[in-house]
Steps between C-alpha positions, in 0.01 A plus 500: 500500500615164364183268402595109374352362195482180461687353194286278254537187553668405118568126582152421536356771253752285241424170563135597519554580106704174473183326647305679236687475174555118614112427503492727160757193381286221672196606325634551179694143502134360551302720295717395217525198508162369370537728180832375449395161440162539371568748224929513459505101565803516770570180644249380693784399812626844440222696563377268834833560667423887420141478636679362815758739562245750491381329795823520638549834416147619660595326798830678543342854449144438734785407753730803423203719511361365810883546665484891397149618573515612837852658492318677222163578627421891434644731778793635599669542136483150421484406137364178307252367688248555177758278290481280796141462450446458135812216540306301701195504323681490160706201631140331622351558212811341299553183705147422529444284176813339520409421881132330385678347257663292737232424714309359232827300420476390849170415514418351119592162442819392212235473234436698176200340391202445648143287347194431661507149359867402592428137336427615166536859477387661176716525237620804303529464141507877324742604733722261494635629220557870685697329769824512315753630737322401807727366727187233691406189318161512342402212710329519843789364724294208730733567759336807537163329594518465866685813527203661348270285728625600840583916391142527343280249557199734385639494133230247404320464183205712392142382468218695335151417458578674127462283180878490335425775231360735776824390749740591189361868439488549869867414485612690254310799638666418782876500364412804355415709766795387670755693263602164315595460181273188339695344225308205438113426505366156444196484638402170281796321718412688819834679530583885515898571554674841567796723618528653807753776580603654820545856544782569577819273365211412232577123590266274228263215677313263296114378605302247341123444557325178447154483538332147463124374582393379770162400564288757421776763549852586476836413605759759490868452550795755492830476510722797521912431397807744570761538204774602706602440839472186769279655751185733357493642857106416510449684161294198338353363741368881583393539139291180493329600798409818401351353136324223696299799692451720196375184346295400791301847494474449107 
């Protein structure tokens, strides 16, 4: 008695690996490409157009993994279907930063700097002397006024029913508890400035504070300034938001 077995399938069991080692590739090319520049100081060009080929890359394997899944699915002999799997959700997993990326690129006005007082914004001093290198002008651009205007028109200036000296320690509390690095306290001339780094590419942003009297109370300003870069893909405006509310529950 003859009985037929069904060959494996080795077409889609191999390109099922393909699809695998390919999101291995995709999430390595991102994964590496913060470090690189934070810490080995690659080009920062260099290391962008790696971060999106790992997009690329994902893309290619979620699709190749999608393709082979079913002619893989378990049954009948058939091989891969695990590697399948785990290229998908590698590839996901991969493209997904590089994807947000560009939406926020989409979405973010052309603007690296952003101040709730866009007239006069407050001025950094200490740091200006740590900017070497930067590749923005220490200056707040005024064309970038009524960009800032119509992309975040709730980036307004503070007002607290604090004295000045009581505004000031709040602030710095505040900067503080937000991971910053404070590199200059005045508190006679109202003015608290500091370093902000990302996580990941470890990209440096200035912020300056100025807090003035008003009334009774307070007036507090911040600006927040990219060193590198056109766009800040929301970064600054995001990080004066988040110290206006930190600052706001005091």
């Amino acid at each position: 008695m003859l009985l037929f077995v069904r060959p494996v399938n080795k077409t889609s069991h191999r390109l099922a690996r393909l699809a695998f080692v390919t999101a291995c590739v995709a999430a390595l090319c991102v994964g590496v490409s913060g470090p690189l520049y934070r810490f080995l100081d690659v080009d920062l060009d260099v290391v962008l157009t790696l971060f999106r080929y790992g997009f690329y890359i994902g893309a290619a394997a979620i699709a190749l993994g999608l393709a082979t899944i079913v002619p893989t699915r378990p049954g009948e002999r058939r091989r891969g279907f695990i590697a399948a799997v785990l290229a998908i959700v590698v590839g996901v997993a991969a493209a997904w930063a590089p994807f947000q990326w560009f939406l926020d690129a989409r979405s973010a006005p052309r603007i690296n700097d952003v101040s709730t007082d866009t007239a006069d914004p407050p001025a950094m001093v200490v740091i200006l002397q740590m900017r070497r290198g930067a590749n923005t002008p220490p200056g707040y651009p005024q064309e970038f006024a009524d960009l800032q205007r119509a992309f975040y028109p709730d980036i307004q200036s503070l007002k607290l029913s604090a004295p000045p000296a009581e505004a000031f320690k709040r602030a710095d509390r505040a900067a503080t508890d937000l991971g910053w690095d404070v590199v200059a306290r005045a508190p006679d001339e109202g003015r608290l400035e500091a370093v902000d780094t990302t996580r990941w590419f470890g990209f440096r942003d200035d912020v300056v504070v100025r807090i003035r009297a008003e009334g009774t109370g307070s007036r507090i300003d911040i600006r927040s300034k990219s060193r590198v870069g056109r766009s800040d893909l929301g970064v600054n405006a995001d990080r004066v938001r988040e110290f206006s509310t930190r600052l706001r529950g005091g």
